[in-house]
Every structure is written in structure tokens, then in C-alpha cells.
N, C-alpha and C positions, 0 to 999 in steps of 0.2 A: 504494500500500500504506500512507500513513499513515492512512488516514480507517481501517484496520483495523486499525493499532496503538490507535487514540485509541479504536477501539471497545472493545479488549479492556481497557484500561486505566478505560475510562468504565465499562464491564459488573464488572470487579473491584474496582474501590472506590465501586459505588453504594449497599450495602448499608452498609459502614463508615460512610460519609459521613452516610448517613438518622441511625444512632445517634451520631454527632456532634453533628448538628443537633437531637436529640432535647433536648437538654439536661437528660438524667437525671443526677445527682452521679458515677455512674460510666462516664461515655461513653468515656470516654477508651480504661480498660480493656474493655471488651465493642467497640469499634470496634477497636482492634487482635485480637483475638479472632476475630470476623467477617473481618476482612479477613484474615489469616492463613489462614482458610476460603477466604476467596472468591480472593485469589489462586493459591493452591494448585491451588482448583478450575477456575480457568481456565487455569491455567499445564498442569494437565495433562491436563483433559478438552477446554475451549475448543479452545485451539489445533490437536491433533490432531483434533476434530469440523472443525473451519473446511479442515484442511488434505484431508481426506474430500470435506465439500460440495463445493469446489475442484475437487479430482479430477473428480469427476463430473458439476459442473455444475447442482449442485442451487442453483438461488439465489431458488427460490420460497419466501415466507413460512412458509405451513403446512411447508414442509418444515424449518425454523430449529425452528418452534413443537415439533413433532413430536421433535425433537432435542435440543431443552431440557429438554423431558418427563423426555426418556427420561435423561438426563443425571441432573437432578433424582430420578428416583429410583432410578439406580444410588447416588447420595450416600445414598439415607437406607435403602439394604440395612445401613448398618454399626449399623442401630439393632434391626434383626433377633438378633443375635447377642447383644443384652444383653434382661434383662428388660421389655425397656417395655409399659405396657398398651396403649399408644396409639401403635403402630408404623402405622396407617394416617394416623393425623394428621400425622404426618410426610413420610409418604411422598407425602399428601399437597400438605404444605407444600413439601417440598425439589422437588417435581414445578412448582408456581407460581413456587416461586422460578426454577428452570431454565427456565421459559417467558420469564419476566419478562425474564431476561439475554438470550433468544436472541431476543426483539425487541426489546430495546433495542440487542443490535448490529448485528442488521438493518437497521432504521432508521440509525445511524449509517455502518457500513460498507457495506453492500451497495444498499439503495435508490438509488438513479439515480446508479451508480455505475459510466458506461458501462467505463472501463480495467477494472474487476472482472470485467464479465460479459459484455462483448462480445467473441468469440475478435482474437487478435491480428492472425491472418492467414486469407486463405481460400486454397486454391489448388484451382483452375477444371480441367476435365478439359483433355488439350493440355498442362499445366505451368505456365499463367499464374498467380502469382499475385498476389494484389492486398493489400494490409495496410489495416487499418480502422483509420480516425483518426477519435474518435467517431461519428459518424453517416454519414461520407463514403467512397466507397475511392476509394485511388487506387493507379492502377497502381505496382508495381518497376520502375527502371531499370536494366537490363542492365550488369554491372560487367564492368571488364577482365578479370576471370579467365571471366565466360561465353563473351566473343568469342572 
């Protein structure tokens, strides 16, 4: 699980960071701004989206992609409620930016990340079961409480 902390943490401060590096007179304040955003936005859509994929075993790319989308443009519905002309330029900005994040912690966390995405254990009809240590199984030994 750290290469998925490091992910959300890399996915949350890469947009601050870009207007860091930008080196406009005011990066300062528009990177804490942004990341205020971006934290926020991972702290409360990332996580519970990850802890979903999880559940279900979604660890295919397009399915991250799909998920960032959708992510990205639940964020820019709060641009709906005020007058802007240009609510689709938004929605579809904040839809790339949510793509953006969810392959960049793809790549980070999830890519050939056998502990993430390969089940723990199997267990065989009869009761055997056997635990995966990345690529290999190998059998369980019978503890004193079975005998």
C-alpha cells in the first residue's frame, strides 16, 4: 500500500507543483490555491473512487480513465450554479484534469503492482487453499488448531 499513498500524494500536489515551477510573481499564492483544490479533491473523491475500484477489482486503465472523467466533471457541476458562459470549457477542463490524475496514479500505484491486484489467497474446491506470493503458490500448512 505505499506505492498508493505516494500515488495519491504525487496525483495531489502535481498540479501545485507545475504553478511552482511556472515561475509567475504569484506562484506561491495560486499553488497553495490549486492544491487546496487538489487535495480536497483527492482527499474526498480519490480515495473513496480507489476504495470502489478495490472492491470490485477494477484495475484496468480505461476503467481509472473513465473514472477520472467522471470525477473531473462532477468538480466543474459547481460552475453550473453561477453564471458562466463557458460552463462546457470547464467541464471540459476539470474532465482532463481528472483523467490526467487517474493515470498518473495508475501508473504509479497500480501498474505491475502484483500485492494490489493479484487476490491474496485462492481456495480450490475440497478446502485447499493455497496463498499467492507474487507469481508462485504455494501450499498452507496445516496449524495445530486444524489437527
Amino acid at each position: 500500500m505505499g506505492r498508493v499513498a505516494i500515488a495519491f500524494a504525487v496525483a495531489a500536489f502535481a498540479f501545485p507543483l507545475f504553478i511552482l515551477l511556472s515561475g509567475t510573481p504569484d506562484a506561491w499564492g495560486g499553488a497553495l490555491r490549486v492544491g487546496a483544490i487538489t487535495v480536497t479533491g483527492v482527499l474526498g473523491m480519490g480515495v473513496p473512487a480507489f476504495l470502489f475500484f478495490r472492491c470490485r477489482h477494477w484495475w484496468e486503465l480505461w476503467k481509472f480513465i473513465v473514472g477520472g472523467a467522471l470525477g473531473g466533471l462532477l468538480c466543474a457541476i459547481f460552475f453550473m450554479k453561477t453564471d458562466a458562459p463557458n460552463f462546457w470549457f470547464f467541464a471540459i477542463l476539470f474532465a482532463a484534469g481528472g483523467t490526467f490524475h487517474a493515470v498518473l496514479f495508475w501508473l504509479i500505484a497500480v501498474r505491475r503492482n502484483l500485492q494490489l491486484t493479484t487476490p491474496n489467497q485462492y481456495c480450490l474446491p475440497g478446502g485447499v487453499i493455497y496463498m499467492t506470493a507474487r507469481r508462485t503458490l504455494a501450499r498452507l500448512r496445516p496449524t495445530d488448531k486444524d489437527a
